[in-house]
C-alpha atoms as a printed R data frame, in Angstrom:
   type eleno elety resid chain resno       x       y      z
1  ATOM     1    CA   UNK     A     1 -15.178  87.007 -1.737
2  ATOM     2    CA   UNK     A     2 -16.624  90.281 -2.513
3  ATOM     3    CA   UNK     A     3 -14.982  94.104 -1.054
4  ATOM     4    CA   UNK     A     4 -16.038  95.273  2.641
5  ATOM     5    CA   UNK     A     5 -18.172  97.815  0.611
6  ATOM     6    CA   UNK     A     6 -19.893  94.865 -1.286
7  ATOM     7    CA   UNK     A     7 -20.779  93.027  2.436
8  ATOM     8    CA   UNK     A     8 -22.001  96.554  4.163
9  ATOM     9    CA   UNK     A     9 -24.215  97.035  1.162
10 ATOM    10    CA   UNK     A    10 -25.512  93.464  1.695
11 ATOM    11    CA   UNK     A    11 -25.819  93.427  4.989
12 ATOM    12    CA   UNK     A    12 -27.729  97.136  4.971
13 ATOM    13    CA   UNK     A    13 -30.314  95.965  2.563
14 ATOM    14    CA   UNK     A    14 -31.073  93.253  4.833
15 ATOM    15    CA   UNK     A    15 -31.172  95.152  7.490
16 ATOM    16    CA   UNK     A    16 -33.843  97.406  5.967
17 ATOM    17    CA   UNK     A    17 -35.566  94.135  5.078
18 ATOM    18    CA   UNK     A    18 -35.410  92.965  9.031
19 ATOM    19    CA   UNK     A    19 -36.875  96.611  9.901
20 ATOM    20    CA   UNK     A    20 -39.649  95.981  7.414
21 ATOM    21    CA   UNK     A    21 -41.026  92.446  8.274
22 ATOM    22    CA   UNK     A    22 -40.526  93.675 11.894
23 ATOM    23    CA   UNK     A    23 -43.018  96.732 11.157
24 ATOM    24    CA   UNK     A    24 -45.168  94.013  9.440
25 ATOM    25    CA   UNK     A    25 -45.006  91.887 11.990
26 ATOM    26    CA   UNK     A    26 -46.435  94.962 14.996
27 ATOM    27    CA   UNK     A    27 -48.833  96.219 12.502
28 ATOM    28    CA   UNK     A    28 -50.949  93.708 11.194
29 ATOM    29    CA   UNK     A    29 -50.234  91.247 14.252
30 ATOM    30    CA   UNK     A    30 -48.766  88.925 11.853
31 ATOM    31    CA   UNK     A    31 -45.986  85.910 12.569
32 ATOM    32    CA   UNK     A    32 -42.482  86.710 11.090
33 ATOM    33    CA   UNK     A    33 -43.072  84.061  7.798
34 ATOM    34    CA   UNK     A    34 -46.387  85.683  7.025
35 ATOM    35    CA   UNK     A    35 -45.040  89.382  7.493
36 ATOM    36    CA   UNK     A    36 -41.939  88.408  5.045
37 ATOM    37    CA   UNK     A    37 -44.424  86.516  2.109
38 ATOM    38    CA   UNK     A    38 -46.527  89.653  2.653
39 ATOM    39    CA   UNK     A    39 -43.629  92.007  2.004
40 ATOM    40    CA   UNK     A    40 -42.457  89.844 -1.264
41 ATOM    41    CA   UNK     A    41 -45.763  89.593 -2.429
42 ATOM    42    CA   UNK     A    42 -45.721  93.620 -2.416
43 ATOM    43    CA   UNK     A    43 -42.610  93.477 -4.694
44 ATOM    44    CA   UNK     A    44 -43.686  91.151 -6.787
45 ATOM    45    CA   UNK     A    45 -46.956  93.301 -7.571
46 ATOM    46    CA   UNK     A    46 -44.871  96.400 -7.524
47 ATOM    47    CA   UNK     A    47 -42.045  95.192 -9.521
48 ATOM    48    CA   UNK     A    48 -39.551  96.332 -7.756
49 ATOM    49    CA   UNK     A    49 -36.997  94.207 -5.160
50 ATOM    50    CA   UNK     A    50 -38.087  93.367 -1.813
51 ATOM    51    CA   UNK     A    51 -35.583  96.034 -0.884
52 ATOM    52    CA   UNK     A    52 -37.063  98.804 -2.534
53 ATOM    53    CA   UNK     A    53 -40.406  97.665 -1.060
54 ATOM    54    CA   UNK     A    54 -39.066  97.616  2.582
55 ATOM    55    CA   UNK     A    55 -37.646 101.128  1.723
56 ATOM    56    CA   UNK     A    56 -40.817 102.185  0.594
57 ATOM    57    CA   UNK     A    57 -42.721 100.554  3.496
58 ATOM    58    CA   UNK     A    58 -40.190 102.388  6.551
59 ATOM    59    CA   UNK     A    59 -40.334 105.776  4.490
60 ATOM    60    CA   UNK     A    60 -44.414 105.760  4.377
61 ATOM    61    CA   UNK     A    61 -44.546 104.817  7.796
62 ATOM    62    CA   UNK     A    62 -46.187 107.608 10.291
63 ATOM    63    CA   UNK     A    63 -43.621 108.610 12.635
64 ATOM    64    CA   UNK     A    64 -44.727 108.779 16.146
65 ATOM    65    CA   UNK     A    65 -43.659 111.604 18.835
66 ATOM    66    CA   UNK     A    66 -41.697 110.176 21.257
67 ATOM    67    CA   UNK     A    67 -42.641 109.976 24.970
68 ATOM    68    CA   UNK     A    68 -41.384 112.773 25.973
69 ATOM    69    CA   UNK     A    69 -43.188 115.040 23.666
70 ATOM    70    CA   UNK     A    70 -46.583 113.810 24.185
């Protein structure tokens, strides 16, 4: 069984995974499956790890003002 640091690392990348697909998924109106092979394929081309490409994905993302600013 691995340290309590080893799970929270585990459990964040997946988490920035989840975020990913889910921005994916709202963007390009796409069903959860489709949004994840999407996001791998990325990777793959990229060579890097599907968690580098979610990072990369949530960091170029436009952030919008919130709703009480517009």
């Amino acid at each position: 069984m691995g340290t309590s640091s080893e799970l929270n690392g585990v459990l964040s990348e997946r988490h920035v995974i989840a975020i990913a697909v889910g921005m994916l998924m709202q963007r390009c109106k796409l069903r959860r499956v489709d949004a994840a092979r999407r996001l791998k394929q990325v990777a793959t081309v990229s060579k890097v790890s599907v968690f580098h490409a979610a990072s990369e994905l949530i960091d170029s993302h436009p952030r919008p003002l919130r709703p009480e600013y517009n």
